[in-house]
Biotite code that builds the C-alpha atoms (Angstrom):
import biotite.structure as struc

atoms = struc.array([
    struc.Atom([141.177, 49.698, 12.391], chain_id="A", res_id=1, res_name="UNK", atom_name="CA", element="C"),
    struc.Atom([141.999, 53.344, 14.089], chain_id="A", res_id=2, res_name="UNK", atom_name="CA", element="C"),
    struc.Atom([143.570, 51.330, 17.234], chain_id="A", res_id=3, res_name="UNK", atom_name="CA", element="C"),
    struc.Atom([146.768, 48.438, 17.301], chain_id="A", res_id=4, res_name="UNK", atom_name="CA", element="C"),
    struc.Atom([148.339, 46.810, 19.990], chain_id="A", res_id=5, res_name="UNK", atom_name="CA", element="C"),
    struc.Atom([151.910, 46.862, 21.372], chain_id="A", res_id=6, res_name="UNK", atom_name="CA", element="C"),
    struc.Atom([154.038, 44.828, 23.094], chain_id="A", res_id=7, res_name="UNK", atom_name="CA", element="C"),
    struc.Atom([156.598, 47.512, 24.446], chain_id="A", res_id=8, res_name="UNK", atom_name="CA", element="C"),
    struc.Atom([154.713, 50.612, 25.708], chain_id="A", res_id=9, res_name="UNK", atom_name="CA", element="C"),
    struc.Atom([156.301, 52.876, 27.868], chain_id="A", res_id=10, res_name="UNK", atom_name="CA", element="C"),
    struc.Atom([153.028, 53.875, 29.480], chain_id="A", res_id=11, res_name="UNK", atom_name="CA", element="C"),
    struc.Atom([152.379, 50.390, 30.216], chain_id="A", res_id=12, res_name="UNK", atom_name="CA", element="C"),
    struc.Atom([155.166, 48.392, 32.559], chain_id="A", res_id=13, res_name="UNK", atom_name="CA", element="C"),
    struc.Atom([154.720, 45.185, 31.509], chain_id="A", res_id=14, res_name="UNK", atom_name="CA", element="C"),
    struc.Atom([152.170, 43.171, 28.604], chain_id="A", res_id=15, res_name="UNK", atom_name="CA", element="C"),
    struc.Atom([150.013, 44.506, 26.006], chain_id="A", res_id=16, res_name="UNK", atom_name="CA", element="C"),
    struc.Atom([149.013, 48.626, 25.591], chain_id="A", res_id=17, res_name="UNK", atom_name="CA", element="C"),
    struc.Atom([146.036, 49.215, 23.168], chain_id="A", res_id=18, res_name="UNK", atom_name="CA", element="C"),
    struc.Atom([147.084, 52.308, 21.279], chain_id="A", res_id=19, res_name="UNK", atom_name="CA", element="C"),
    struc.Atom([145.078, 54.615, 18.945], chain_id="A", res_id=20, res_name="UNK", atom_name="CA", element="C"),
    struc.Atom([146.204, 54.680, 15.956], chain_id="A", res_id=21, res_name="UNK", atom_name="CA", element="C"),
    struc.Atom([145.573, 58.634, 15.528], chain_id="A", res_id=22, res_name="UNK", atom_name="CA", element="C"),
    struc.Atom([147.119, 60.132, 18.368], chain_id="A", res_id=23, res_name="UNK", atom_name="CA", element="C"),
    struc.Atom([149.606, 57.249, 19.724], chain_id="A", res_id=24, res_name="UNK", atom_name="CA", element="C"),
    struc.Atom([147.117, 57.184, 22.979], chain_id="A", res_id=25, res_name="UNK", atom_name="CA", element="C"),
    struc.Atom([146.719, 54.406, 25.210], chain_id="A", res_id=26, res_name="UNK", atom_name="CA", element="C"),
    struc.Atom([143.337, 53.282, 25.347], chain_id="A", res_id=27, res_name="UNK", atom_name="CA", element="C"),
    struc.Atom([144.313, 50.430, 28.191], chain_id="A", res_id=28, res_name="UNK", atom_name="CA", element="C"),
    struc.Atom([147.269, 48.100, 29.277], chain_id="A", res_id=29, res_name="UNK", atom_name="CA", element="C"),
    struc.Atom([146.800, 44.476, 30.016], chain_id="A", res_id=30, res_name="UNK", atom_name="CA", element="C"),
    struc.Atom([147.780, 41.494, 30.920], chain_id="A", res_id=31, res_name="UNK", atom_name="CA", element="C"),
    struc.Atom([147.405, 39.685, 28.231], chain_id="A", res_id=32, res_name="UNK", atom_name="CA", element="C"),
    struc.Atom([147.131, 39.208, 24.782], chain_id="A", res_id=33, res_name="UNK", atom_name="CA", element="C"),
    struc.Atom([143.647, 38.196, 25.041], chain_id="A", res_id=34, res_name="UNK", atom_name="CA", element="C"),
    struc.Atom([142.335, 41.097, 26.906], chain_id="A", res_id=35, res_name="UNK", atom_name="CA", element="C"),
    struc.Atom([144.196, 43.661, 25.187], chain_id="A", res_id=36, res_name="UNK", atom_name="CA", element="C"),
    struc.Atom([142.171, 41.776, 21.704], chain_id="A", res_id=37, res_name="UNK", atom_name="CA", element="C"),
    struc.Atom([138.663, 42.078, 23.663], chain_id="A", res_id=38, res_name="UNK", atom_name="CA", element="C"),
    struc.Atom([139.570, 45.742, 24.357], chain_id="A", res_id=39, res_name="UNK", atom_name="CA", element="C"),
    struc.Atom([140.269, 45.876, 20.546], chain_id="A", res_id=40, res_name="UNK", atom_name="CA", element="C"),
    struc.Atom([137.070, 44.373, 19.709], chain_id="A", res_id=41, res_name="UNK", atom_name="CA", element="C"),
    struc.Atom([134.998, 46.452, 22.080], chain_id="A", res_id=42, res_name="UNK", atom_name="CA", element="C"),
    struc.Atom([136.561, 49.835, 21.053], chain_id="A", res_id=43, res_name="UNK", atom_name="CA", element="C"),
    struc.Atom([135.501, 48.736, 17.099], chain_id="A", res_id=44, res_name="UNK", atom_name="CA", element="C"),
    struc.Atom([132.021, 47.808, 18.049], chain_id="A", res_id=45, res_name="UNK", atom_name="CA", element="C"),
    struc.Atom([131.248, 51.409, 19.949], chain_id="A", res_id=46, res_name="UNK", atom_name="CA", element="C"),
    struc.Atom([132.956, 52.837, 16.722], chain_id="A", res_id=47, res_name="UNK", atom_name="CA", element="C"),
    struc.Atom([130.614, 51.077, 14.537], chain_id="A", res_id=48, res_name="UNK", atom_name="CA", element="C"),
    struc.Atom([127.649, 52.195, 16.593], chain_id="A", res_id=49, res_name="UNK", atom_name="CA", element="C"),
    struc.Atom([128.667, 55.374, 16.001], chain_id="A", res_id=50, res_name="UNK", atom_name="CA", element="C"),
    struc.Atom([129.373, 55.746, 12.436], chain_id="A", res_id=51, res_name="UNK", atom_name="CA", element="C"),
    struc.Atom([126.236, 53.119, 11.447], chain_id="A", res_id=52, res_name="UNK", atom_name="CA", element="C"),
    struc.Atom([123.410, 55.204, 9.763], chain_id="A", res_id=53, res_name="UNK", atom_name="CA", element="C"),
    struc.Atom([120.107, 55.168, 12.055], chain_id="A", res_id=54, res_name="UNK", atom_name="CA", element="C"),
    struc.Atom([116.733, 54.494, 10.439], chain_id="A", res_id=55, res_name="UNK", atom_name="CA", element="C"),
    struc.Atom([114.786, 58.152, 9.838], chain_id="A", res_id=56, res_name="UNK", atom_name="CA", element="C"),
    struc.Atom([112.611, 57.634, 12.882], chain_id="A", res_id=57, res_name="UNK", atom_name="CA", element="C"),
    struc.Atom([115.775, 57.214, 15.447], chain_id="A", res_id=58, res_name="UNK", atom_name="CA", element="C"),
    struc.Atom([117.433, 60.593, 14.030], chain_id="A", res_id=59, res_name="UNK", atom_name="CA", element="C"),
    struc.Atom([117.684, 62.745, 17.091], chain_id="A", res_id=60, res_name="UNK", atom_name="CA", element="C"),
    struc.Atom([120.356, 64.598, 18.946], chain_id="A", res_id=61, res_name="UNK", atom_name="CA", element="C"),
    struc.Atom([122.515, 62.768, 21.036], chain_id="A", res_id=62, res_name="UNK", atom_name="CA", element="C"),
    struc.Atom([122.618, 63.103, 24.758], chain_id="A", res_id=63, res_name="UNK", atom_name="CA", element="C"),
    struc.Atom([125.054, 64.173, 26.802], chain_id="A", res_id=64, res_name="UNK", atom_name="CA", element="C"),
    struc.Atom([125.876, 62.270, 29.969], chain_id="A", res_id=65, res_name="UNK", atom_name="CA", element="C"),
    struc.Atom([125.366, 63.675, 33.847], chain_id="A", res_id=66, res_name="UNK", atom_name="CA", element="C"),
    struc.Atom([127.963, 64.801, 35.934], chain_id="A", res_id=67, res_name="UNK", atom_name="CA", element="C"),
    struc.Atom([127.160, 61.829, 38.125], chain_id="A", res_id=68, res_name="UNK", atom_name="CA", element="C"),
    struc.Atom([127.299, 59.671, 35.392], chain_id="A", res_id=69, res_name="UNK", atom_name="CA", element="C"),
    struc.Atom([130.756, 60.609, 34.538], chain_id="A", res_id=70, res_name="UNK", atom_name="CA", element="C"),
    struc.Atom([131.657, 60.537, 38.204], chain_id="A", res_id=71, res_name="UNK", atom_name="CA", element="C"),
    struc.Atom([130.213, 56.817, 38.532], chain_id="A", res_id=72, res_name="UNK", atom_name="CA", element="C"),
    struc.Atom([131.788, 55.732, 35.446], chain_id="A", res_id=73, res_name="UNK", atom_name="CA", element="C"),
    struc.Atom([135.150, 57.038, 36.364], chain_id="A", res_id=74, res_name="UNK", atom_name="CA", element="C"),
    struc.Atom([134.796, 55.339, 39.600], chain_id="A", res_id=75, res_name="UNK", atom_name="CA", element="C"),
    struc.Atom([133.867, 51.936, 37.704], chain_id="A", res_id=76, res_name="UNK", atom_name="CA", element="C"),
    struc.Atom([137.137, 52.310, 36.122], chain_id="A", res_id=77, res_name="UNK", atom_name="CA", element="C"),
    struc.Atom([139.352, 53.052, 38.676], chain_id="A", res_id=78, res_name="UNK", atom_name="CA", element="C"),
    struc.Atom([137.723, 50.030, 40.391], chain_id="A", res_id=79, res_name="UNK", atom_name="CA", element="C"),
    struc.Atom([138.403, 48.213, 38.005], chain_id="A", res_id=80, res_name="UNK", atom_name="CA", element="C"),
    struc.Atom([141.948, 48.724, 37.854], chain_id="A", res_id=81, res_name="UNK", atom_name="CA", element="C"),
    struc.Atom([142.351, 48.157, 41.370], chain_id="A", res_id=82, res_name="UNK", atom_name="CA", element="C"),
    struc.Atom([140.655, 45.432, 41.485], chain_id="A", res_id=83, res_name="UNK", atom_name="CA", element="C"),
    struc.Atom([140.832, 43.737, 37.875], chain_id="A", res_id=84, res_name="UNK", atom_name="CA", element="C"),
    struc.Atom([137.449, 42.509, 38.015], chain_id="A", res_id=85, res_name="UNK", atom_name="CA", element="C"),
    struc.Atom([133.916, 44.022, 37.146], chain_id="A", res_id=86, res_name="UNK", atom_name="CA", element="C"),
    struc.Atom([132.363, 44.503, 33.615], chain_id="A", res_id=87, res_name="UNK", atom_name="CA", element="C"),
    struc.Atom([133.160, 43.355, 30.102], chain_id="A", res_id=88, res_name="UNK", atom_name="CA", element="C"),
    struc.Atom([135.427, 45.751, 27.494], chain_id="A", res_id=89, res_name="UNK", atom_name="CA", element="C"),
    struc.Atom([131.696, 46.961, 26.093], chain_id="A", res_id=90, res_name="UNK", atom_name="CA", element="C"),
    struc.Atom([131.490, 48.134, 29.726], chain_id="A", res_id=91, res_name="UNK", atom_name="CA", element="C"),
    struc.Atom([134.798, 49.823, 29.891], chain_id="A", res_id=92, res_name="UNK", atom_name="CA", element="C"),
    struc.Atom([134.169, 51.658, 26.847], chain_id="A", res_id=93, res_name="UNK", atom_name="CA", element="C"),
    struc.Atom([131.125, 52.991, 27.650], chain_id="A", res_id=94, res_name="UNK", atom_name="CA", element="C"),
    struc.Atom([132.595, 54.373, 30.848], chain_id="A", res_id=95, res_name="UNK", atom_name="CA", element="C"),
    struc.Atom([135.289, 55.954, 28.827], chain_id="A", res_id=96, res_name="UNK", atom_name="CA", element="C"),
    struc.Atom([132.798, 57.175, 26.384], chain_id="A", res_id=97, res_name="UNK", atom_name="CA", element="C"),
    struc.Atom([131.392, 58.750, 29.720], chain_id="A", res_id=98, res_name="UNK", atom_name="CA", element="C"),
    struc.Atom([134.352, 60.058, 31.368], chain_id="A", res_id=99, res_name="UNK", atom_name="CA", element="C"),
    struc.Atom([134.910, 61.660, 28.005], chain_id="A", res_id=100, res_name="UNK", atom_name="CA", element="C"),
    struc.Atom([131.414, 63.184, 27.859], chain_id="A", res_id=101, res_name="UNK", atom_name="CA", element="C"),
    struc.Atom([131.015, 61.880, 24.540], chain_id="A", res_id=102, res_name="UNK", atom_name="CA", element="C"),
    struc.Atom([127.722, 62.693, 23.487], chain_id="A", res_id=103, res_name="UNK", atom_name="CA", element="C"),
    struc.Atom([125.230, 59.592, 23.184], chain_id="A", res_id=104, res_name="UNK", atom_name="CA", element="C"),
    struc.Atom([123.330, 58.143, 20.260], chain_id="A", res_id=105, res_name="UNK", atom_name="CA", element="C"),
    struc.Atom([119.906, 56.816, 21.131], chain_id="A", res_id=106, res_name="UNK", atom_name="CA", element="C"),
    struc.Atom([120.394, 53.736, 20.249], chain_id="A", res_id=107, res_name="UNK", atom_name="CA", element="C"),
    struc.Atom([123.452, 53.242, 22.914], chain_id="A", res_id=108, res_name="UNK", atom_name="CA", element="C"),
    struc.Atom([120.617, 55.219, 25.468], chain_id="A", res_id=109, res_name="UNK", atom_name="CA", element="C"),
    struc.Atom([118.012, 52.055, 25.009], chain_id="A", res_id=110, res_name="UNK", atom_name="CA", element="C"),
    struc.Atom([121.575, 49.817, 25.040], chain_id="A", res_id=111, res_name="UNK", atom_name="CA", element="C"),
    struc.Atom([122.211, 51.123, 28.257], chain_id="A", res_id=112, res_name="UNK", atom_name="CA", element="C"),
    struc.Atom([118.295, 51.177, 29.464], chain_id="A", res_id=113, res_name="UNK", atom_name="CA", element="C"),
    struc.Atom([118.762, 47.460, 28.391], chain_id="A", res_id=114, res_name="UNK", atom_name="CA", element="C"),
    struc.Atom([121.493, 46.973, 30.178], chain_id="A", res_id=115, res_name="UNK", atom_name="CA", element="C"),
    struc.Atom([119.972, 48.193, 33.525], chain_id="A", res_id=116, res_name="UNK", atom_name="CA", element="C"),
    struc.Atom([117.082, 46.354, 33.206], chain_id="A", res_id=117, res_name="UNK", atom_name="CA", element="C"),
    struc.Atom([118.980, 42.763, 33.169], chain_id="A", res_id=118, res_name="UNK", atom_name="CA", element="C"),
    struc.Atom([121.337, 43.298, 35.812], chain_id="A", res_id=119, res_name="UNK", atom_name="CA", element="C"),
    struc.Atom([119.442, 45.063, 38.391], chain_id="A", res_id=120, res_name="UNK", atom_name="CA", element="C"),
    struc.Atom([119.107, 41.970, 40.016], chain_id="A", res_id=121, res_name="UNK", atom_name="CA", element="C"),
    struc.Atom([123.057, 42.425, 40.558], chain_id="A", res_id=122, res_name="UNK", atom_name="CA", element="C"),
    struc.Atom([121.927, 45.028, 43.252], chain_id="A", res_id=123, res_name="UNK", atom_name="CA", element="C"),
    struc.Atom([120.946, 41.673, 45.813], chain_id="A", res_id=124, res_name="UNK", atom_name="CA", element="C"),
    struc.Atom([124.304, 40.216, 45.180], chain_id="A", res_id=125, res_name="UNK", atom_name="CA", element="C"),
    struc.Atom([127.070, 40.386, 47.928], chain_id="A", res_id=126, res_name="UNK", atom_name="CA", element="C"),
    struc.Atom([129.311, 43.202, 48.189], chain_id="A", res_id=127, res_name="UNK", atom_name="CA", element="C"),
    struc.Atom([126.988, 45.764, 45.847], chain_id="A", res_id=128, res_name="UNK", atom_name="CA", element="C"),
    struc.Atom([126.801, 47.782, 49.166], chain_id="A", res_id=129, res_name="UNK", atom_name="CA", element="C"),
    struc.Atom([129.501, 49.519, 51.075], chain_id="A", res_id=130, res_name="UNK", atom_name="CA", element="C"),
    struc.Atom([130.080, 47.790, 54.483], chain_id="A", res_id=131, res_name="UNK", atom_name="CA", element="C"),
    struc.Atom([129.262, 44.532, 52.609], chain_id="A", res_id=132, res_name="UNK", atom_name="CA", element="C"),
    struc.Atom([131.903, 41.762, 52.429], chain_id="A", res_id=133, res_name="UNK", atom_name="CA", element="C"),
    struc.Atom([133.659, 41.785, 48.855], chain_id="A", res_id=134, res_name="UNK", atom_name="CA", element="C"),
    struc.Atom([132.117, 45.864, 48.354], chain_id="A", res_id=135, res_name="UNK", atom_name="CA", element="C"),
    struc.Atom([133.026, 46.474, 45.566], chain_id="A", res_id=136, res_name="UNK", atom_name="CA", element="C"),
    struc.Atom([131.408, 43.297, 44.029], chain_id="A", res_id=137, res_name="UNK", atom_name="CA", element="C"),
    struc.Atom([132.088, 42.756, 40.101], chain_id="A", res_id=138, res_name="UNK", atom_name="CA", element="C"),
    struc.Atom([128.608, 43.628, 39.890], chain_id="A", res_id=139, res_name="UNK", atom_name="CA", element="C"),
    struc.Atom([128.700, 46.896, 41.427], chain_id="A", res_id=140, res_name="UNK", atom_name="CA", element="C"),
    struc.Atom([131.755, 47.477, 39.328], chain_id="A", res_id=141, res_name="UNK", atom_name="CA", element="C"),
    struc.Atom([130.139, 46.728, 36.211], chain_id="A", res_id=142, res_name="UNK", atom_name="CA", element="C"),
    struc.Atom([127.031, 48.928, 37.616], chain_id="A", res_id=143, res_name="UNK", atom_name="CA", element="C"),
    struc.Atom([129.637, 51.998, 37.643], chain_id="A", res_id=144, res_name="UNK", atom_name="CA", element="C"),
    struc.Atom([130.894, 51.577, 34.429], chain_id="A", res_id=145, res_name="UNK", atom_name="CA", element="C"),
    struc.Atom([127.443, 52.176, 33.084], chain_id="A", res_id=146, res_name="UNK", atom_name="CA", element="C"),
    struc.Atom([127.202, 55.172, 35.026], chain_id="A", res_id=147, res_name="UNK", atom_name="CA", element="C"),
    struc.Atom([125.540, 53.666, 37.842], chain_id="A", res_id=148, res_name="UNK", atom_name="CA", element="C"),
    struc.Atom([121.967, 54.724, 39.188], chain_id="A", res_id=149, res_name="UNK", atom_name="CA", element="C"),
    struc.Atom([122.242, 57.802, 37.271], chain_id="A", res_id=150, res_name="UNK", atom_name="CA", element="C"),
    struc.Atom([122.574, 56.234, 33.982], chain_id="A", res_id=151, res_name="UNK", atom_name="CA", element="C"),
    struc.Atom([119.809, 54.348, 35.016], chain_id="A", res_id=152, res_name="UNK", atom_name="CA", element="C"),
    struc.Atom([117.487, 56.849, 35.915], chain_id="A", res_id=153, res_name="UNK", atom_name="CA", element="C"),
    struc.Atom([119.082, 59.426, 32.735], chain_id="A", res_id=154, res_name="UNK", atom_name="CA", element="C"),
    struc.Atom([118.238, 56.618, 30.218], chain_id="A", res_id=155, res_name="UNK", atom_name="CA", element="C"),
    struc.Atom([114.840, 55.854, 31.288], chain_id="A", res_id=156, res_name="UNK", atom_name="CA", element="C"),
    struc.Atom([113.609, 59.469, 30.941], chain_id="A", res_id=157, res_name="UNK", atom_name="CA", element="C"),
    struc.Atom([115.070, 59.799, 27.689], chain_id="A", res_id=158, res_name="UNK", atom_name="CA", element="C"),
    struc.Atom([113.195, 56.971, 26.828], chain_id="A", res_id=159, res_name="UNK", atom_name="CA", element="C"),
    struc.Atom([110.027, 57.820, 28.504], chain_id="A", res_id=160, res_name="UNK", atom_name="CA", element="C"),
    struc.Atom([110.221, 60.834, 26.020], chain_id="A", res_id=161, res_name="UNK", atom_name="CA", element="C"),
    struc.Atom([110.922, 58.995, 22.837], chain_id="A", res_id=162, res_name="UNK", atom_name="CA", element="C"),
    struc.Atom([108.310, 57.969, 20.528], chain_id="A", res_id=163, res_name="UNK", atom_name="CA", element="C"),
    struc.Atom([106.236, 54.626, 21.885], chain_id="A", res_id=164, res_name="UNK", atom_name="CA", element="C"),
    struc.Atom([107.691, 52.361, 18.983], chain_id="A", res_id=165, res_name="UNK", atom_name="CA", element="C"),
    struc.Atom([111.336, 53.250, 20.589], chain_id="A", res_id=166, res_name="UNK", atom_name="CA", element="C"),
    struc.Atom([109.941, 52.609, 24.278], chain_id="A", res_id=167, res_name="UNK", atom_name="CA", element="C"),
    struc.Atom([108.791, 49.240, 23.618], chain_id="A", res_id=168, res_name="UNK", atom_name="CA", element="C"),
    struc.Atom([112.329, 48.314, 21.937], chain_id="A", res_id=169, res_name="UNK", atom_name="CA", element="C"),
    struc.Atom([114.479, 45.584, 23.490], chain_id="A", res_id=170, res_name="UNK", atom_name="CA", element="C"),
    struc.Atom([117.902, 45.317, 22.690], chain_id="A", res_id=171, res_name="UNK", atom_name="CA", element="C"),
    struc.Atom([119.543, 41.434, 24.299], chain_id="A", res_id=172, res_name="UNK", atom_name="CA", element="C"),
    struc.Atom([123.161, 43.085, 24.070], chain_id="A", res_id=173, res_name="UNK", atom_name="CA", element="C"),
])
């Protein structure tokens, strides 16, 4: 496991930091012991996405997020914070995998198409809007970590340019 968790962080003031294992870097600081684990989990399962082989036909450069993207995701996350609501850790890493301009395997692009596709419904919900009572909602949070409209708009026309059988996939994560 490249990342550990500690009890007695100085970057963190009180509860649990989530610390690389590499670098001594904190990934997050929570709470508790639970959330600091579900960031744990979350950070392993983008890190097996990324190291699991794709099949031949799925072998393609990665793509690289937008600057609007990043700037969406990075607001998700300081939402977040402020607010401690919004998203799920598979969320919060893929904003930092944003923020961080990681370059994007196709499979997380048709995760993230996916992911767009279930929760635009999220966009009728209370508070989604500025000026809206509760803005920002959890929904509009979790809409930002994914890098918001224009990681909705970046993944579809990566996908409209894929080969049909990839088009047509559907991914429930």
């Amino acid at each position: 496991m490249p990342w550990h968790i500690e009890t007695a962080n100085a970057a963190c003031s009180s509860g649990y930091a989530v610390v690389k294992d590499s670098d001594g870097t904190v990934e997050g600081c929570h709470r508790t012991r639970r959330e600091a684990l579900a960031q744990l989990a979350a950070l392993n399962i983008v890190e097996a996405e990324r190291t699991v082989e794709q099949p031949v036909e799925e072998r393609q450069d990665s793509y690289a997020p937008t600057d609007a993207m990043v700037s969406e995701a990075r607001r998700g996350l300081e939402w977040r914070q402020a607010f401690g609501r919004g998203g799920t850790e598979i969320g919060v890493a893929r904003a930092r995998d944003i923020v961080n301009r990681r370059r994007l395997s196709l499979q997380t692009v048709i995760r993230m198409r996916s992911y767009f596709a279930r929760h635009e419904v999220d966009k009728n919900g209370r508070g989604f809007r500025p000026n809206e009572p509760g803005y920002p909602s959890a929904g509009r949070i979790a809409w930002a970590l994914w890098g918001g409209d224009a990681g909705k708009t970046w993944s579809q026309s990566i996908l409209a340019s894929a080969p049909r059988s990839l088009q047509d996939d559907t991914d429930t994560r």
